[in-house]
N, CA and C of each residue as an Amber inpcrd file, in Angstrom:
protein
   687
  -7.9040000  27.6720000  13.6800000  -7.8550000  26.2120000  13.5590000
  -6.4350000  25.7290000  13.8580000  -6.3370000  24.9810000  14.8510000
  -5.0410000  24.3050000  14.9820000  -4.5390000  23.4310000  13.9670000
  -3.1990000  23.8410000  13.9910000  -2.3000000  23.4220000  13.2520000
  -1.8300000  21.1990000  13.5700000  -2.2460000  20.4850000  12.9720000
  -2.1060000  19.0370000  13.0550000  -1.1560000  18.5850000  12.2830000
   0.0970000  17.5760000  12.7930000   0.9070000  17.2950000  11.6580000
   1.3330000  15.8360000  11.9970000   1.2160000  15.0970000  11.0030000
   1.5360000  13.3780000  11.1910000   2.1600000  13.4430000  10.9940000
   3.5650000  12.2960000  11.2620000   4.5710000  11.6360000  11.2120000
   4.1890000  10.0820000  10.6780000   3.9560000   9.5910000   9.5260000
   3.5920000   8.5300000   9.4520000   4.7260000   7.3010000   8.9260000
   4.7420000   6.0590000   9.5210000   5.8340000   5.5440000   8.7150000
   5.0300000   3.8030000   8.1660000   5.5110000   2.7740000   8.2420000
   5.4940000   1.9080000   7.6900000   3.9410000   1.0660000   8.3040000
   4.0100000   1.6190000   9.6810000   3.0520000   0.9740000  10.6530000
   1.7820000   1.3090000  10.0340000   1.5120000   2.4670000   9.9260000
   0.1920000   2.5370000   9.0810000  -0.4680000   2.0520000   8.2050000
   0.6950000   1.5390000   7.0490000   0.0340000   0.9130000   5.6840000
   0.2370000  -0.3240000   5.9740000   1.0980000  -1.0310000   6.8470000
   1.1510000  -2.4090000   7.5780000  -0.4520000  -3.0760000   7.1180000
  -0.9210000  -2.1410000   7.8580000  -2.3760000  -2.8480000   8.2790000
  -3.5690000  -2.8860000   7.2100000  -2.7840000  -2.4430000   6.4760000
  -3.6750000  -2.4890000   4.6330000  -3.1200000  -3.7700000   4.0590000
  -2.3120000  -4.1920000   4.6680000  -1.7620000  -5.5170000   3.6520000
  -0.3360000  -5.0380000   3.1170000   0.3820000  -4.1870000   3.2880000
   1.2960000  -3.4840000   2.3080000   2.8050000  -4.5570000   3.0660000
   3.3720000  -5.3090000   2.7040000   4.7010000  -6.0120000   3.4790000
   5.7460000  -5.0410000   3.3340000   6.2610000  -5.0890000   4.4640000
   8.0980000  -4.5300000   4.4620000   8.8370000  -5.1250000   4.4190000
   9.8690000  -5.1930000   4.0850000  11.2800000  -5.7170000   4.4150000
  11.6930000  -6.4550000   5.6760000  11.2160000  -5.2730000   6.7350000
  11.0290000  -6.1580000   8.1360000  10.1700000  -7.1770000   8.1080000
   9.1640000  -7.3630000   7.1170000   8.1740000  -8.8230000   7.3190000
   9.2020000  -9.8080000   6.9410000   9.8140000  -9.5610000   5.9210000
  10.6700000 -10.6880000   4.7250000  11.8090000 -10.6880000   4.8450000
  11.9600000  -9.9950000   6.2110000  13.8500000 -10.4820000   6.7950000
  15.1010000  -9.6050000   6.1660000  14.1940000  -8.6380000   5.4130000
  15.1620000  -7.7440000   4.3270000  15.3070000  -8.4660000   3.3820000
  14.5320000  -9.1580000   2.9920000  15.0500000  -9.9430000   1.5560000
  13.5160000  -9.6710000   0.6840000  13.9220000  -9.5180000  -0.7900000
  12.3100000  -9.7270000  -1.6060000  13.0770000 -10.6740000  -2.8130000
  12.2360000 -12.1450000  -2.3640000  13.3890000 -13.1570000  -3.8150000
  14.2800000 -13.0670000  -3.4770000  14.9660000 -13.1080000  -2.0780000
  16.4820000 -13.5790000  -1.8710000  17.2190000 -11.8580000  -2.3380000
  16.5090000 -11.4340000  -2.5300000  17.4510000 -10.7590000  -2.9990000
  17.4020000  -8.9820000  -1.6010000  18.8120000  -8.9200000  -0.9790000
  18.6260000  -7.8600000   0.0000000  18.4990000  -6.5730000  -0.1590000
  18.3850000  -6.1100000   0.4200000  17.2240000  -4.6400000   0.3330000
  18.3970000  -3.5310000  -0.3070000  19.5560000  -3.7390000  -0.1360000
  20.6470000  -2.7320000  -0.5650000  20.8400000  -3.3360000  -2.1890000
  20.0820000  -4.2280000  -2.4400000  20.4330000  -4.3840000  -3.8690000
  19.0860000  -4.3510000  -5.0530000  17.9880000  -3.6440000  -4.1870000
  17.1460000  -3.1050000  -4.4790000  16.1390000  -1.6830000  -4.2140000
  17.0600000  -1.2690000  -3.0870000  16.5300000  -0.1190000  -2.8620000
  17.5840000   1.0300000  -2.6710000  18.5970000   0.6960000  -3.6970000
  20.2410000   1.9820000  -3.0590000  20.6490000   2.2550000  -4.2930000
  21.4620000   3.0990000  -4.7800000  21.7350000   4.0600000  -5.4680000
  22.5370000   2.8150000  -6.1930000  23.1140000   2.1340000  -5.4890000
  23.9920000   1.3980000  -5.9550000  24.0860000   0.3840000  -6.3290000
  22.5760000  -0.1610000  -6.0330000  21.8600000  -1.5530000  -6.2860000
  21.3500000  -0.7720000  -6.9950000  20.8970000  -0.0710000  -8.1000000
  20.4470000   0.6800000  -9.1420000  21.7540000   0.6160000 -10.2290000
  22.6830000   1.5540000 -10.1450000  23.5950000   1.7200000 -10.9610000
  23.9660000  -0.3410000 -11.3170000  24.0120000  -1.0650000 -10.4970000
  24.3690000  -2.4260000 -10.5710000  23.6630000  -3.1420000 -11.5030000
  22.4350000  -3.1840000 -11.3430000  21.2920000  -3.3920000 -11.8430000
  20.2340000  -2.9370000 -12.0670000  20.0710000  -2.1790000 -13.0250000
  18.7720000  -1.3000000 -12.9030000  17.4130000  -2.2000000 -13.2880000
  17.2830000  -3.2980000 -14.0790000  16.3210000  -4.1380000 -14.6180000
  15.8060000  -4.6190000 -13.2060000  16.6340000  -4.8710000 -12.2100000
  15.8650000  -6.0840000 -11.2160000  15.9490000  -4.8290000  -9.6250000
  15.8740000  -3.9230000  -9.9480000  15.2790000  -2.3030000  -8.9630000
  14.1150000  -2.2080000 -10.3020000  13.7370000  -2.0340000 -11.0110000
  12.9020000  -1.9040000 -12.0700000  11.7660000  -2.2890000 -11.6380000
  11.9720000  -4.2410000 -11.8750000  10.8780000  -5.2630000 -11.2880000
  10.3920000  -5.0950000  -9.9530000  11.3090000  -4.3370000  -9.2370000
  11.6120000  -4.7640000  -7.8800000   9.8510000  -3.9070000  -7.5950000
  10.1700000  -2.5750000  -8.1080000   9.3560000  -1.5340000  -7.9780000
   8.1720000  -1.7150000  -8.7140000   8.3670000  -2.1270000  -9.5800000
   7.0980000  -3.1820000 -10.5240000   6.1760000  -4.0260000  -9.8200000
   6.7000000  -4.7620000  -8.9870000   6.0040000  -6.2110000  -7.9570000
   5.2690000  -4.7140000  -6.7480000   5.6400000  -4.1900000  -6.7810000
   5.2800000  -3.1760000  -5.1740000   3.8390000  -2.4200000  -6.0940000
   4.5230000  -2.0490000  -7.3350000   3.1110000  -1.6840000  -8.1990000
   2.0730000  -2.1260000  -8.3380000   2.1310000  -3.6840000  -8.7770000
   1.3850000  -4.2030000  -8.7850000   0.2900000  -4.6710000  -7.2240000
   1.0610000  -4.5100000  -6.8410000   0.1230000  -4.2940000  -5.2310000
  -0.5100000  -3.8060000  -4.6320000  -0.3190000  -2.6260000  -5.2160000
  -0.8670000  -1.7180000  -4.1920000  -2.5520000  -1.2190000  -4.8280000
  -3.1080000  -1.7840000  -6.0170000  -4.4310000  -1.4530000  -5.9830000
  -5.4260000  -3.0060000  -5.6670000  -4.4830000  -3.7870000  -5.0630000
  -5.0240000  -4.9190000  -4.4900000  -5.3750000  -4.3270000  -2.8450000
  -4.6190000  -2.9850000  -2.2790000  -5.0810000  -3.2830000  -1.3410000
  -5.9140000  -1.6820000  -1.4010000  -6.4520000  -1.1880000   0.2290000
  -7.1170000  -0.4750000   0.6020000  -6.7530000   0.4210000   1.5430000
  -7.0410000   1.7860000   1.9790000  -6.6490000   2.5440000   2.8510000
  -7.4020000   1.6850000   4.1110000  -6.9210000   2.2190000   5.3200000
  -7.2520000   1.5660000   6.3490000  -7.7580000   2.4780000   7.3960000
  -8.3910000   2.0990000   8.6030000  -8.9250000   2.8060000   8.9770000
  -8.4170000   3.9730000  10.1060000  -6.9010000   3.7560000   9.8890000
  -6.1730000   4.8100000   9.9650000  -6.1460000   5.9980000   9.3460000
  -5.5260000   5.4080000   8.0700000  -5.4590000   6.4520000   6.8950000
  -7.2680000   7.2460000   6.6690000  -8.1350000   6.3480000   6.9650000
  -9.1960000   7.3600000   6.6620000  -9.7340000   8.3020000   8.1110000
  -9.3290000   7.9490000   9.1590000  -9.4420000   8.8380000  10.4280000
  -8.9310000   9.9670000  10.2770000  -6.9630000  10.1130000   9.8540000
  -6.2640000  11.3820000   9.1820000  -7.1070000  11.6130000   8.3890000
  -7.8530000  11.2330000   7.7530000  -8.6240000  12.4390000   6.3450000
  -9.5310000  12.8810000   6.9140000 -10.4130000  12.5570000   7.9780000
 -11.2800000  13.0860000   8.6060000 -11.2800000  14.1050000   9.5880000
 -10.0320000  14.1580000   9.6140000  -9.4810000  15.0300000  10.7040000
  -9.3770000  16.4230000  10.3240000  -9.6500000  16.1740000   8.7900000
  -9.1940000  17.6700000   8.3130000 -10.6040000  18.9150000   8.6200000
 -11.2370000  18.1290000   8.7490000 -12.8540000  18.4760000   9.4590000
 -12.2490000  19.8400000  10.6710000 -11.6140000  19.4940000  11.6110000
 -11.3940000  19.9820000  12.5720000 -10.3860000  20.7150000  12.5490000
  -8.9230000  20.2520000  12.0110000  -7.4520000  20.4810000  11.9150000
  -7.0750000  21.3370000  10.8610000  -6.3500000  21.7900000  11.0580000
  -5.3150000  22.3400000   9.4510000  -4.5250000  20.8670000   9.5150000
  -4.8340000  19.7720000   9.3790000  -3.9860000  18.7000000   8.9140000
  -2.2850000  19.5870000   7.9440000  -1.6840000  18.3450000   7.8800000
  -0.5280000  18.4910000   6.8360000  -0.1970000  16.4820000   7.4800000
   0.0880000  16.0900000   6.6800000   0.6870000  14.4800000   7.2590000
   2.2700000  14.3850000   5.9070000   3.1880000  14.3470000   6.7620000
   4.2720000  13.6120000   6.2400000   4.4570000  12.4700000   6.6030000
   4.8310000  11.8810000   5.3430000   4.7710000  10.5930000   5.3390000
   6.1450000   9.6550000   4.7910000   6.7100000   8.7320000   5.3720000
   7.8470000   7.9650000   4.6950000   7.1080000   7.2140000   4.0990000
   6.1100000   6.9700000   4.0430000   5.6270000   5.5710000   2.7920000
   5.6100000   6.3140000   1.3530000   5.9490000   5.0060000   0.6250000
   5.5800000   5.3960000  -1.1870000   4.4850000   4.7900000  -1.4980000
   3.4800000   4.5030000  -0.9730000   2.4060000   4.0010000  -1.6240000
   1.1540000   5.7480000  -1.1380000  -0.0100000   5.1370000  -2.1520000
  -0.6800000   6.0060000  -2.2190000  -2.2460000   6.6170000  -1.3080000
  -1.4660000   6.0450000  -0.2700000  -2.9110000   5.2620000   0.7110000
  -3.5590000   6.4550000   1.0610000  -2.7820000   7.4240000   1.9510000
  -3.2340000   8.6930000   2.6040000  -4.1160000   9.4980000   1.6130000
  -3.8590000   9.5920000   0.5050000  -4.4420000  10.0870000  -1.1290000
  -5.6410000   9.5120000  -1.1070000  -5.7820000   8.6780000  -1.1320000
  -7.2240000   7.3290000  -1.6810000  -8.0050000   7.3450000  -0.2530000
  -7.2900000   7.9570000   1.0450000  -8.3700000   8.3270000   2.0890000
  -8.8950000   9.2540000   1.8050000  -8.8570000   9.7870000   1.2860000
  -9.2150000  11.1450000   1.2270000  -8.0860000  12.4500000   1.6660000
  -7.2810000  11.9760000   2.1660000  -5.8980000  13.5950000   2.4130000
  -5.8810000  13.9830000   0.9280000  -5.8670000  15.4750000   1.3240000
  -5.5440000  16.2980000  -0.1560000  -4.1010000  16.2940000  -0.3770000
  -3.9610000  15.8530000  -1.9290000  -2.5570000  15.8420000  -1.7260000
  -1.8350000  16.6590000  -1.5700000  -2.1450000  17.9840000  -2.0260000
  -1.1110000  19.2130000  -1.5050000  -1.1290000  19.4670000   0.4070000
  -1.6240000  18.8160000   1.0590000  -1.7960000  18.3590000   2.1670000
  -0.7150000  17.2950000   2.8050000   0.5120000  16.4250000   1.6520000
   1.1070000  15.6480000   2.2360000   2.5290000  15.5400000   1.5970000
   3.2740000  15.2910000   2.4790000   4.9170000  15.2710000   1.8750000
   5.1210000  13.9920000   1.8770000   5.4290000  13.2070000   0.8700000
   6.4470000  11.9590000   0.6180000   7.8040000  12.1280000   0.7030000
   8.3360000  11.8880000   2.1310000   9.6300000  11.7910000   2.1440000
  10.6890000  11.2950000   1.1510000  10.0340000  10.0250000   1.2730000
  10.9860000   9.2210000   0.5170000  10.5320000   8.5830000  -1.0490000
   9.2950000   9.4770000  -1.9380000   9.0950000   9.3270000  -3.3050000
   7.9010000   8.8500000  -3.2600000   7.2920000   8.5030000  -4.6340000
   6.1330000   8.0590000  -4.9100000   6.1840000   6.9780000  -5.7410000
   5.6400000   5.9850000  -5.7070000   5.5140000   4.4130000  -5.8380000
   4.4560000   4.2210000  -7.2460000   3.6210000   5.1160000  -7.3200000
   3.4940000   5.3610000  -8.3400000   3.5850000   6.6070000  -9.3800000
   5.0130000   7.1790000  -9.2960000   5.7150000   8.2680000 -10.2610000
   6.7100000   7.1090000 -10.7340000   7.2720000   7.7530000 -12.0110000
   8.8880000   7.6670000 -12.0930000   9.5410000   9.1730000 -12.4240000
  10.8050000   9.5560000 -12.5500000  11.5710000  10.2270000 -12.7120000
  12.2170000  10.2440000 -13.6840000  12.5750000  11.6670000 -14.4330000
  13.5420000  11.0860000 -15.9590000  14.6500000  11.3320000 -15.6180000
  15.8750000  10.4260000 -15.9780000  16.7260000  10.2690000 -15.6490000
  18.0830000  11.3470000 -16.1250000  17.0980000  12.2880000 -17.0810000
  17.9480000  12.7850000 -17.9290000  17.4660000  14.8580000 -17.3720000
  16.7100000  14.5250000 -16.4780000  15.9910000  16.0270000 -16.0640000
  15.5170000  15.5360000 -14.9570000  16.0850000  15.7560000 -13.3360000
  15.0710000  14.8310000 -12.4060000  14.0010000  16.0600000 -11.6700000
  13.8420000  16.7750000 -12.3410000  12.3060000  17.9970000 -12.5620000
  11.5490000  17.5240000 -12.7150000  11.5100000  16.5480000 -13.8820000
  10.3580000  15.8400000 -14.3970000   9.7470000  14.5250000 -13.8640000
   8.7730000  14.7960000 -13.6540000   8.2280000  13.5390000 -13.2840000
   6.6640000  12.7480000 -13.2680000   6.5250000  11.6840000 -13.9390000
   5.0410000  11.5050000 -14.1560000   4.6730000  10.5120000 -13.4320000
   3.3520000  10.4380000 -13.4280000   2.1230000   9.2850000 -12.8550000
   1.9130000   8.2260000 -14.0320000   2.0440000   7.0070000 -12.8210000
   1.6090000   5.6130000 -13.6550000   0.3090000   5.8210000 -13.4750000
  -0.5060000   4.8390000 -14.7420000  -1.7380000   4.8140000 -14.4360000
  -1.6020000   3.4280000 -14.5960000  -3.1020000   2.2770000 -13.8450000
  -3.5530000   1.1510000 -14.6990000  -3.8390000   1.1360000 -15.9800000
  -3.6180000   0.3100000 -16.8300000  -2.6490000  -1.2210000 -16.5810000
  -1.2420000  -0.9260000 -17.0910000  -0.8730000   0.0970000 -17.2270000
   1.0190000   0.0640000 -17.6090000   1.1330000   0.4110000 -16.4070000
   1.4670000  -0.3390000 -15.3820000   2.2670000  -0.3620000 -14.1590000
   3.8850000  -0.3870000 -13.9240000   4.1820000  -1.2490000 -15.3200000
   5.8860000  -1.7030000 -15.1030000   6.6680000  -0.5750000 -16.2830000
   8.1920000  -0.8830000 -15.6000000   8.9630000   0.3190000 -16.1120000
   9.9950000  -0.7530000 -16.2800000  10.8050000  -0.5360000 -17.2020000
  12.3520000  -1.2390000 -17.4390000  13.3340000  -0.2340000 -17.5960000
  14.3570000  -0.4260000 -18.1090000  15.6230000  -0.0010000 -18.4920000
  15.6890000   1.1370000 -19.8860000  14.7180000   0.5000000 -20.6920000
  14.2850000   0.4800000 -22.0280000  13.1980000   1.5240000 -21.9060000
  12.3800000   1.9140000 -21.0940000  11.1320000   2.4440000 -20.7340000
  11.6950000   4.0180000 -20.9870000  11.2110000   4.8010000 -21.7040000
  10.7350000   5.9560000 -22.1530000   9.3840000   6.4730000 -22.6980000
   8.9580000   7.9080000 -21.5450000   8.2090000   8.3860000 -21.5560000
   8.2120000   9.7150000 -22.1330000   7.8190000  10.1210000 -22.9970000
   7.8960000  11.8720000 -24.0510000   9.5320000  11.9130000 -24.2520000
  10.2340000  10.5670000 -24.3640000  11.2340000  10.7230000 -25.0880000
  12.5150000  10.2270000 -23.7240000  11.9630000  10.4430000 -22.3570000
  12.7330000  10.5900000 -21.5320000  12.9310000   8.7080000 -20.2940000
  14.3360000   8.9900000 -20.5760000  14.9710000   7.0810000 -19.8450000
  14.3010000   7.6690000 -18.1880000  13.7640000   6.7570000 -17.8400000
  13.0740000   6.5840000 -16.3990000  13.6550000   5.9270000 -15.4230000
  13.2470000   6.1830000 -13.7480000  13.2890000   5.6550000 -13.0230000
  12.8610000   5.6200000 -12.1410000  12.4210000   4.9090000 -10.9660000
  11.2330000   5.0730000 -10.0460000  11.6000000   6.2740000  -8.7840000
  10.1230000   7.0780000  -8.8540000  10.4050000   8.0520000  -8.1670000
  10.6820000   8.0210000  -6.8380000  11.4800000   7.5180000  -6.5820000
  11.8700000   6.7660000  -4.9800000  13.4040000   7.2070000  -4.1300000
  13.2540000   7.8450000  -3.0410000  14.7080000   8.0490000  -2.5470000
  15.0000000   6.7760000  -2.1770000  16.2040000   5.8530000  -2.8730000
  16.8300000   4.8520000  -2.4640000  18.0620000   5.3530000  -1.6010000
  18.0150000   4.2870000  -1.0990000  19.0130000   4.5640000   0.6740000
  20.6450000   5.1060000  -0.7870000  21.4210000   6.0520000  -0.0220000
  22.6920000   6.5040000  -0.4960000  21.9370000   7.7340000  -0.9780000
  21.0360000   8.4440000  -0.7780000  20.8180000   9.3600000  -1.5610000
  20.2820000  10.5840000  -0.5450000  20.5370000  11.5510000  -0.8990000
  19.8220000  12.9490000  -0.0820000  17.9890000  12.2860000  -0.1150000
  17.5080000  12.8440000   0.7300000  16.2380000  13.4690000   1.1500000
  15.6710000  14.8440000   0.9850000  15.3630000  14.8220000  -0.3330000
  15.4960000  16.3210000  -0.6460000  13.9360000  17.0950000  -0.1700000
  13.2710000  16.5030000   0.7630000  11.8530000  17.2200000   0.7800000
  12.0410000  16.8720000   2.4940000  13.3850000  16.7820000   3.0200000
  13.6670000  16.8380000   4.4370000  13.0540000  18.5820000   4.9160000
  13.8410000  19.2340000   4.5450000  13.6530000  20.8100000   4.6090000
  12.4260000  21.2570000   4.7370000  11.3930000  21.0900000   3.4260000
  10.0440000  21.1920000   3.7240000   9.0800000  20.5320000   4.7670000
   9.6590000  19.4020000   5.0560000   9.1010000  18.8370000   6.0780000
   9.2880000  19.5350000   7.2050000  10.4590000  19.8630000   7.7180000
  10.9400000  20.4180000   8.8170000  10.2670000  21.7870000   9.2220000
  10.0150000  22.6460000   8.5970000   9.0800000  23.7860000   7.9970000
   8.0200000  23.5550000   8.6930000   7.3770000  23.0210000   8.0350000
   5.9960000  22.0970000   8.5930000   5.8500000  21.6220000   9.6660000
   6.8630000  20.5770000  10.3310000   6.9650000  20.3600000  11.8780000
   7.0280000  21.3160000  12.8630000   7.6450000  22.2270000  12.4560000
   8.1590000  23.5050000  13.6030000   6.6950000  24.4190000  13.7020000
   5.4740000  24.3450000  12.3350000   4.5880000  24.9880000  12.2530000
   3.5420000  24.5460000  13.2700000   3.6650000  23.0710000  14.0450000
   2.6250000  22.1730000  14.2050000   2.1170000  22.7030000  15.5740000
   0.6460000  22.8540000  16.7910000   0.3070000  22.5060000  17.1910000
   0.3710000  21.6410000  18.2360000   0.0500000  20.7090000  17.0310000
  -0.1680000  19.3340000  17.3540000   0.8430000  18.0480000  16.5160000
   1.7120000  17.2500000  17.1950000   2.5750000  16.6350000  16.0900000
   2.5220000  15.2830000  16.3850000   1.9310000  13.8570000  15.3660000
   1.6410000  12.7160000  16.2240000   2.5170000  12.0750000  14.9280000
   3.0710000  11.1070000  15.4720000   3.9440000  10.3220000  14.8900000
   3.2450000   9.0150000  14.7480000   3.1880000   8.2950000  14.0230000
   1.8560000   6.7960000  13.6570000   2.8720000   5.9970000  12.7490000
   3.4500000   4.8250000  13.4210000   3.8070000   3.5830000  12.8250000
   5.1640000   3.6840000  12.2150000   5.8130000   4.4380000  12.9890000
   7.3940000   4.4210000  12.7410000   8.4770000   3.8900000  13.8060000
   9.4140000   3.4040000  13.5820000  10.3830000   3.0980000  14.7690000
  11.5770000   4.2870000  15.0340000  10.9960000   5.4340000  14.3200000
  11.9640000   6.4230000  14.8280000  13.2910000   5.8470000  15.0510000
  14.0100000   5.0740000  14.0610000  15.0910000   4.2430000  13.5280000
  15.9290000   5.2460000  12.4220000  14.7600000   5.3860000  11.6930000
  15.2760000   6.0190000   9.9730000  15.4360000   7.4580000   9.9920000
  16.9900000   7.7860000  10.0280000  17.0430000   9.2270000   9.4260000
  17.2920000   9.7040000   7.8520000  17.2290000  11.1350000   7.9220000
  16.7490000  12.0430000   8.5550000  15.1590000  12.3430000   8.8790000
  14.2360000  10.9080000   8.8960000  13.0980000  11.3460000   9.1740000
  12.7150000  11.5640000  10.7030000  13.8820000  10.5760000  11.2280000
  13.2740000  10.0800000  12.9200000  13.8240000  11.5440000  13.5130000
  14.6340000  12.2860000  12.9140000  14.7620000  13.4870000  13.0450000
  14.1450000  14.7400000  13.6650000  13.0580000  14.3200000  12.2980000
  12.0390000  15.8070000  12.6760000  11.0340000  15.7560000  14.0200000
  11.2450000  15.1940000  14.8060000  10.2510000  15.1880000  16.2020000
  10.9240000  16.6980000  16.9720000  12.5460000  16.6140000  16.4410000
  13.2150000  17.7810000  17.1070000  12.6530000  19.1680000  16.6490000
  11.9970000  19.2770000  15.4750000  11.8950000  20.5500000  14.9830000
  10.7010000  20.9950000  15.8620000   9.8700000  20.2300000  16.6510000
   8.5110000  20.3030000  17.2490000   8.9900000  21.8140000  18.1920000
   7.8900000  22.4900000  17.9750000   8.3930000  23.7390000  19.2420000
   8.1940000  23.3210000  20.8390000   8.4240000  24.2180000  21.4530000
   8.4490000  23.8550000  22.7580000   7.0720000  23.7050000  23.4730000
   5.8990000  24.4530000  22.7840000   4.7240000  24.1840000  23.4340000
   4.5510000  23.3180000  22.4630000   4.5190000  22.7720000  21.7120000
   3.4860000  21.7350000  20.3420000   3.1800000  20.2620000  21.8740000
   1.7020000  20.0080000  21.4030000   2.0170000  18.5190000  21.7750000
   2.3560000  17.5150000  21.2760000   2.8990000  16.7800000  21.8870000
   3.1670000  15.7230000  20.7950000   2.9660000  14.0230000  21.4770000
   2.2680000  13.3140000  20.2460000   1.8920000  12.3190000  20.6240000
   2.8210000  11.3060000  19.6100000   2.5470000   9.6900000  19.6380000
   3.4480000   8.6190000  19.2520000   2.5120000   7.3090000  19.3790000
   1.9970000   6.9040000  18.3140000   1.5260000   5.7340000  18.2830000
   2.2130000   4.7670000  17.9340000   2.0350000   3.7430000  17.9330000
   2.9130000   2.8330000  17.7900000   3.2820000   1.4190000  18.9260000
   2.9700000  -0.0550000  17.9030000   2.6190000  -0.7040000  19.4860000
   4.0190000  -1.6600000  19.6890000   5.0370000  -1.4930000  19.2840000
   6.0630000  -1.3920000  20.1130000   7.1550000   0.2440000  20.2530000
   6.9140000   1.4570000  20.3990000   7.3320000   2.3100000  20.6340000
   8.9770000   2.3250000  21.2320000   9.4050000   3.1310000  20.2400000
  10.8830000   3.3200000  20.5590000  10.7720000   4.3400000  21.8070000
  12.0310000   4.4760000  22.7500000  12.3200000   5.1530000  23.6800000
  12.2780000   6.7660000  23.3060000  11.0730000   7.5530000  24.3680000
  10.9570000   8.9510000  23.7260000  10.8720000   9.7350000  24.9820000
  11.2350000  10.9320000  25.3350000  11.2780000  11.7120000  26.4460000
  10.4440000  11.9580000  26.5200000  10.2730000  12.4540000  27.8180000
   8.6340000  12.9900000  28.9810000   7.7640000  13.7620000  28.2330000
   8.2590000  14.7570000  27.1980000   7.1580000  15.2650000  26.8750000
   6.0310000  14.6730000  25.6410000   6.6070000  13.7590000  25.6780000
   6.0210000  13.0390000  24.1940000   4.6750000  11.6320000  25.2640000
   3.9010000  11.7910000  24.8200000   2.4070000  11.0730000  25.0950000
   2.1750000   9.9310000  24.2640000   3.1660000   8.4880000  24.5860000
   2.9570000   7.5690000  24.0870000   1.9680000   6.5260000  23.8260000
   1.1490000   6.2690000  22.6230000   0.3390000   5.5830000  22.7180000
   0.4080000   4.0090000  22.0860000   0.8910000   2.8030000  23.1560000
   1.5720000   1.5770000  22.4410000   0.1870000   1.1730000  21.9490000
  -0.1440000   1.3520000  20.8650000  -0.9600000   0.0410000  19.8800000
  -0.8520000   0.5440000  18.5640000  -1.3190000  -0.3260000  17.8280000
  -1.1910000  -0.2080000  16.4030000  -2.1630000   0.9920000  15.6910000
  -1.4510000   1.4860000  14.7100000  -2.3100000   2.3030000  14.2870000
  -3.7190000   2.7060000  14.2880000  -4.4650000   1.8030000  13.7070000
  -5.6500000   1.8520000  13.7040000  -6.7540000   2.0550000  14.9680000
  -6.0800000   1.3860000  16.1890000  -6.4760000   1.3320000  17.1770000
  -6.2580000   2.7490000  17.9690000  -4.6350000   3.3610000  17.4250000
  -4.5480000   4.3960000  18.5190000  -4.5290000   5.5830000  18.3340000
  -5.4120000   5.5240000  16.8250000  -6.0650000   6.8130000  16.3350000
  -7.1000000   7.3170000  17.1340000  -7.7490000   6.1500000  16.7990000
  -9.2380000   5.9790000  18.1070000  -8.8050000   6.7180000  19.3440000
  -7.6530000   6.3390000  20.1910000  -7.0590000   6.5780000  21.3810000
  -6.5920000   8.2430000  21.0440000  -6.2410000   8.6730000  20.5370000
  -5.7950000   9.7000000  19.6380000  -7.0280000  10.8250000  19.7020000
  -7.7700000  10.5060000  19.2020000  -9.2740000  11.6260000  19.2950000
  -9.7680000  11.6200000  20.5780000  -9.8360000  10.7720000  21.4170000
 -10.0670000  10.6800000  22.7020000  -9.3000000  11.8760000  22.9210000
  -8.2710000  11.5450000  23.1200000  -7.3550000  12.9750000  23.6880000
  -7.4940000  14.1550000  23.3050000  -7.4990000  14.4220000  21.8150000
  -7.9830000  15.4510000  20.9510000  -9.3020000  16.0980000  21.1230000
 -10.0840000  14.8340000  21.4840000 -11.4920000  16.1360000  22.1710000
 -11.7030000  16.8080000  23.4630000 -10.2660000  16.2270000  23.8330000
 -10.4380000  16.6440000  25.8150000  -9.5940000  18.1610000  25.2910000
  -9.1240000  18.4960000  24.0490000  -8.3210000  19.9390000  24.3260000
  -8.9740000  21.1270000  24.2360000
């Protein structure tokens, strides 16, 4: 069974309803993304990175996987899937991907972290969604399980692992902007194919099989190709 490995970034959950930063100009409430998503907009304020991550909580069982995210789960039919992913929401999960099946680059949206052991780490459930300053869990001060910008990428490595293992390596709804994720296309071996959805697509060399439309659409476009191999 061939080896399948996603690259997924923001474009995917786009289309579930999920807003970015790029929708809202980098601002959420006026307030800019380095003073809610950085090590240092944390140490500054931890109450309003708290909320910040609180409002994103509360969202995300308003929306739905999409028919992206449930094509990757279907895929596992055929594939040794693995999908890394830069999103923190829980979409790829609720398609059906197994989760030992997926790397969160950059954290989970619904974990936090104890601040006092960062080993530890638990699942929110409904309805305690929100976390403060004040918030302790089995004794331990919290914080959302999230790599905020200033900080290592500590599940870079494993990812990379995984890329170099791939097949097949398709990248879905990223601007290959953000390192060290836009990174790992390099770890791809020299035979892997590799594909790129995405419907404004950043600049990618000859061997890469660009497909400009939006996720959902160029999954579709995606299996097309996949059954001609």
């Amino acid at each position: 069974m061939k080896k399948l490995v996603f690259l997924t970034g923001a474009g995917v959950s786009a289309e579930s309803g999920i807003s970015t930063f790029r929708d809202a100009n980098g601002l959420w409430e006026q307030h800019p993304v380095m003073d809610v998503c950085s090590a240092s907009g944390f140490a500054r304020n931890p109450a309003l990175v708290h909320e910040f991550y609180n409002a994103r909580r509360r969202q995300l069982p308003t929306v739905e996987p999409n028919a992206a995210h449930r094509a990757i789960a279907a895929l596992e039919e055929r594939f040794d899937v693995m999908v890394v992913t830069q999103n923190v929401d829980n979409l790829h999960e609720r398609a059906g991907t197994p989760q030992n099946h997926i790397i969160h680059l950059h954290g989970e949206l619904m974990k936090v972290r104890a601040l006092d052991n960062e080993s530890l780490t638990f699942e929110l459930h409904e309805p305690e969604l929100n976390t403060t300053p004040e918030t302790r869990i089995d004794g331990h001060p919290v914080r959302p399980h999230i790599v905020f910008f200033e900080e290592s990428v500590p599940m870079i490595e494993p990812a990379a692992e995984v890329v170099a293992q791939a097949d097949i390596l398709v990248i879905v709804g990223t601007s290959l902007n953000v390192y060290p994720a836009a990174g790992l296309i390099h770890y791809a071996r020299p035979d892997a194919r590799i594909f790129y959805i995405d419907p404004k697509p950043a600049p990618v060399g000859p061997r890469v099989t660009v497909i400009a439309e939006p996720a959902t659409r160029g999954i579709v476009t995606l299996e097309k190709y996949l059954n001609n191999q």
